[in-house]
C-alpha positions, 0 to 999 in steps of 0.5 A, spaced: 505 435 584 502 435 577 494 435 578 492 428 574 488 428 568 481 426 566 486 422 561 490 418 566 483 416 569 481 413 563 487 410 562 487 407 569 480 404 569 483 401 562 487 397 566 484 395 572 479 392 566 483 388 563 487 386 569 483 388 575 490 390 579 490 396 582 498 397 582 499 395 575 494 400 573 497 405 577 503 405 573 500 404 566 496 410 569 502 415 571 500 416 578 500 413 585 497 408 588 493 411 593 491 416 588 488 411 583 485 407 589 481 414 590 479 414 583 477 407 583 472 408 589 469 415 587 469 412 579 468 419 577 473 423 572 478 429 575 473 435 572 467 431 575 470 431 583 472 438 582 468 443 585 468 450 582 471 455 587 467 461 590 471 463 595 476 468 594 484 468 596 485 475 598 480 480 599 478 485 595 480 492 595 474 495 591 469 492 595 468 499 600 467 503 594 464 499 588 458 501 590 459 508 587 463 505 581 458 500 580 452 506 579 457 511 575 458 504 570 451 503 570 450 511 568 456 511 562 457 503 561 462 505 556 467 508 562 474 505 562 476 502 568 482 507 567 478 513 568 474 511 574 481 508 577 483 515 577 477 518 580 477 512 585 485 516 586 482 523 586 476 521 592 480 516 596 488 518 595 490 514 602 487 508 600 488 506 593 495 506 590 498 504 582 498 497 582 491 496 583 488 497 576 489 490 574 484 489 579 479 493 577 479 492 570 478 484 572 471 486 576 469 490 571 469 486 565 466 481 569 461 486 571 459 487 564 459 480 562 454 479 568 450 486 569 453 490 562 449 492 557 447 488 550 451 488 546 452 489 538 452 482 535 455 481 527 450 476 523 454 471 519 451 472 512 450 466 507 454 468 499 450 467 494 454 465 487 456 470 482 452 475 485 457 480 487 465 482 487 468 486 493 474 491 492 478 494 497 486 498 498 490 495 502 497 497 503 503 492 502 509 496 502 510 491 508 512 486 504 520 489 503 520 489 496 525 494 492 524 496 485 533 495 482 534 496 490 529 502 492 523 500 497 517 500 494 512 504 497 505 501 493 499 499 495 494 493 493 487 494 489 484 487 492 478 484 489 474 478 491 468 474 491 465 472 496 462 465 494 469 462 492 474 467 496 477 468 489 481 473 489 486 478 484 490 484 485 493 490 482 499 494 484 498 501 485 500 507 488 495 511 491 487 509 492 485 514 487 479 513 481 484 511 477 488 505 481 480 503 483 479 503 475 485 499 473 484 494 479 476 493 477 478 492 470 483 488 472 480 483 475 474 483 471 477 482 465 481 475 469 475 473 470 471 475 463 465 475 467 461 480 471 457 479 477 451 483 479 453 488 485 459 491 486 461 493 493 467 498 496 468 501 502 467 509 502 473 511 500 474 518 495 475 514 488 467 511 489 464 516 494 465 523 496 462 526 503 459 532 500 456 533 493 460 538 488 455 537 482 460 531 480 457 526 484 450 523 485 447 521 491 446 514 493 439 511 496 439 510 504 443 517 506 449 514 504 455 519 501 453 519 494 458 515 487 462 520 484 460 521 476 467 517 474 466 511 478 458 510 476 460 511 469 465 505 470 459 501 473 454 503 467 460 501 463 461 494 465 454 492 467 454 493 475 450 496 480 454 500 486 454 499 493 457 501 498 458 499 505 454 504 512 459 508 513 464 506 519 462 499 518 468 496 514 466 490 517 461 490 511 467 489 507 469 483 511 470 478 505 475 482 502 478 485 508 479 478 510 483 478 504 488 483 504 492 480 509 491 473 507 494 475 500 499 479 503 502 473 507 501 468 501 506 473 498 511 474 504 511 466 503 512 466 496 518 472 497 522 467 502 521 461 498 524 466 492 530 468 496 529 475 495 525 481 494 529 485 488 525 487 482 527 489 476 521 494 475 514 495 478 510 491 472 516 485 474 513 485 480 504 485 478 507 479 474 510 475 480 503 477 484 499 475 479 502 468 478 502 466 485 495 469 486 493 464 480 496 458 483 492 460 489 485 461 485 486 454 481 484 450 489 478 454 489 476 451 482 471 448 483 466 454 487 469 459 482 466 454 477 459 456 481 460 464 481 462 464 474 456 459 472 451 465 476 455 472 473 453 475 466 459 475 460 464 480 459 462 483 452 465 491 453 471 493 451 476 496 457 476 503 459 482 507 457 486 507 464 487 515 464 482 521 465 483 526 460 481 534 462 483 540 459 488 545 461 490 553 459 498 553 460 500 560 464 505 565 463 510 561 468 509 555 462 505 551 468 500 548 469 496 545 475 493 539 475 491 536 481 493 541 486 500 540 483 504 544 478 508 542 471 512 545 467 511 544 460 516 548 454 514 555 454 512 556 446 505 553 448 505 559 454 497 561 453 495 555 449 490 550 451 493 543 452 490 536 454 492 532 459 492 524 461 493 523 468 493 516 469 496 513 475 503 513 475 504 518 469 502 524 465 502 526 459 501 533 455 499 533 448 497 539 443 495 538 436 495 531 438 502 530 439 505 529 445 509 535 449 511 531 455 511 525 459 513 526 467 512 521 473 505 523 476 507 528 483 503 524 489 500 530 494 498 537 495 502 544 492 508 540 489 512 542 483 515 538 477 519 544 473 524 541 468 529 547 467 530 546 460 523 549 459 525 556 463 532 557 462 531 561 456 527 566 460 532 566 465 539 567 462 535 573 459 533 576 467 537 574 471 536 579 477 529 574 476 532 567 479 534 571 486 526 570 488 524 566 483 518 562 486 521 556 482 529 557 484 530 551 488 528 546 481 533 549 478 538 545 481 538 538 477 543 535 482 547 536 488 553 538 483 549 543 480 548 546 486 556 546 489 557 549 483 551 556 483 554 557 491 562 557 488 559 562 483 556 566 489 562 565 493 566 568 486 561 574 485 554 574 489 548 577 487 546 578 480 553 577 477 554 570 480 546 567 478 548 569 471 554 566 472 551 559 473 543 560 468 550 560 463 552 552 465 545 551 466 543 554 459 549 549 457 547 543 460 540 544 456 544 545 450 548 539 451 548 533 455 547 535 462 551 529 463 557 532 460 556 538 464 555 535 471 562 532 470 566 538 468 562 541 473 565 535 478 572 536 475 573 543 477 570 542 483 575 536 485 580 541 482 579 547 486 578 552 480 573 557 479 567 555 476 565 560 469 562 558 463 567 559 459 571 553 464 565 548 463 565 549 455 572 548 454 572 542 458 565 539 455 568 541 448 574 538 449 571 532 450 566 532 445 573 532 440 576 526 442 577 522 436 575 514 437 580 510 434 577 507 426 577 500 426 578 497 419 574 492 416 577 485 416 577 482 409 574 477 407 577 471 403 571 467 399 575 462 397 574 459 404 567 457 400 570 454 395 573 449 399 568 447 403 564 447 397 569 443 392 570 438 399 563 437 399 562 435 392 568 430 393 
């Protein structure tokens, strides 16, 4: 039978008061007569008549030997109730067995409720208006979003006051300085004003653990700030701060916020019915547009942060790192542990270099050499074939052990088509073979090659330069038919006009 509840009792008395019968109000009630009747005598609540238990309804397995546990926890309070079940294993074999575990780590938690040591408490601290922003990364491949049908692996460079929960983010690929920069300049720019601190968590684009002459140390034995992130912060007007390290809780405003706006965004997705974009910047705009509708309800607070925050009177930094680079005789060079390639004329010269965060870019002289998608990670290569073909066709017994060899194959067709040149003749005779197509797919339309690469393949043919060219070239001669031009009859004009006249 279901227990009666302290609102049922009320309930009875209700009825008792307004009538003064006791089976009446038993129904009303919901219970039994003579259950009603007690509760009318002792004229007190269910919770007040139930006295708490202090018996046990089995006995306890640990009571012989919690002694030892109890002096061990004692010792080493942060022991885990596994640890010492499997000690208690060890020491007494014949009395303990698996399923007991559960009951040990309930009477050491209580244990440490009641007899552990004192433990760490958080301080709830009070925000002051427009006295600082909060930014940190948070990973948002989750959400699902495809890019034309690609998943889009990214990031969110988060920024938050603390006062009104004002919040703002930034697409990025990676927590480097350059995504730090670009998120920071962001928000602040939405904003157009700048609060007095500006806190990060120690992550490497605001802080390294070591100095390496590039950094300059922080007050409090804390990792000291990068040149480039100080240089932001002088910039802008902002002192840097930065949680203790291990502390993350530090930054807990704007770490509360990365999964309050990750769900906003979910939310949004679902509403929206699918989560294909046409590109990354279609997204930034799609994330900007529902976090402004979120900032707008908080119009009032922000009004006080922005009231409390000095004007934004710089202009933006650029949102790339330029440095300098000398082009080695491999026509490469190496920029954050990664290699390029860049066109062989400029082997030797010195080249600058635009790194932003998603892109490269290569200049001499103040023109532009080359522009690639940025490589994310250590020891990789971007070789673009075009730029060491020439070399190649003139030293194919070099392609064999060429470091750079895998590159040269621009597709999986290219590749098919090198080991039917292998098949045909191996060794040097077939690596010439295809630097040939491969020199003609720089020459002309890699396109154009691939298909007639394809073709003879489909066909069973032999794959020579020689049946590639033949096939490109005929296909380059197809004439398109000449459309002449319809002529046109001005007289129409007059009528219109003689009609309107009339």
């Amino acid at each position: 039978m279901k227990p009666v509840s302290d609102a049922q009792v009320r309930k009875l008395m209700e009825e008792i008061n307004k009538t003064g019968r006791i089976g009446r109000a038993a129904m009303k009630a919901g219970m039994d007569r003579t259950t009603a009747r007690k509760y009318v005598t002792a004229r007190k609540l269910p919770s007040e008549l139930r006295r708490p238990r202090d018996w046990r309804t089995r006995p306890d397995p640990f009571a012989e030997h919690w002694p030892e546990v109890e002096s061990r926890l004692v010792d080493e309070p942060t022991l885990e109730a596994r640890t010492l079940f499997e000690w208690l294993l060890e020491q007494h074999p014949e009395r303990y067995q698996g399923g007991q575990l559960r009951t040990l780590q309930r009477r050491m938690k209580r244990w440490r409720a009641e007899r552990g040591p004192e433990r760490e408490v958080e301080l709830g601290q009070r925000h002051r208006p427009g006295e600082a922003a909060q930014t940190d990364f948070t990973a948002a491949t989750e959400l699902g979003v495809t890019i034309l049908g690609q998943l889009f692996a990214h990031l969110l460079c988060v920024t938050t006051l603390p006062y009104s929960n004002w919040q703002w983010a930034t697409v990025c690929l990676s927590e480097s300085m350059a995504a730090l920069r670009r998120g920071v300049q962001r928000a602040l720019f939405q904003l157009g004003r700048v609060p007095r601190f500006h806190q990060t968590d120690n992550s490497t684009a605001a802080t390294h653990r070591i100095p390496d002459g590039k950094s300059v140390p922080f007050e409090g034995g804390k990792r000291p700030f990068n040149a480039d992130y100080l240089a932001l912060m002088n910039h802008l007007g902002m002192t840097p701060r930065t949680t203790e390290v291990g502390a993350k809780e530090q930054n807990g405003d704007v770490e509360a916020s990365n999964g309050a706006i990750k769900r906003r965004l979910d939310q949004a997705l679902k509403l929206r019915g699918h989560r294909d974009f046409e590109s990354g910047e279609a997204w930034q705009t799609f994330v900007d547009h529902v976090l402004g509708k979120a900032n707008a309800g908080r119009s009032a607070r922000v009004a006080e942060d922005l009231a409390a925050m000095r004007e934004l009177n710089v202009a933006k930094l650029p949102e790339f790192v330029e440095d300098t680079f000398r082009v080695t005789d491999w026509s490469t060079i190496r920029v954050k542990h990664c290699a390029y390639s860049v066109p062989s004329r400029l082997i030797g010269e010195y080249v600058k270099v635009r790194l932003y965060e998603e892109r490269l870019e290569v200049f001499y002289s103040g023109v532009l050499q080359l522009a690639c998608e940025r490589l994310r990670g250590r020891n990789l290569c971007r070789i673009d074939y075009r730029h060491v073909i020439w070399s190649l066709v003139r030293k194919p017994g070099g392609f064999a052990r060429y470091v750079y060899r895998e590159e040269m194959f621009p597709t999986v067709v290219f590749r098919r088509a090198y080991d039917a040149t292998q098949a045909a003749q191996a060794g040097t005779k077939g690596d010439l073979e295809y630097l040939r197509i491969l020199h003609l797919a720089a020459s002309t339309m890699e396109a154009d090659v691939e298909a007639a690469l394809s073709l003879l393949l489909d066909e069973g043919k032999a794959i020579t330069c020689d049946a590639v060219k033949s096939i490109v070239n005929l296909s380059s001669r197809i004439e398109l038919p000449a459309l002449m031009p319809s002529p046109v009859d001005l007289g129409i004009y007059d009528a219109l006009l003689g009609e309107a006249c009339s």
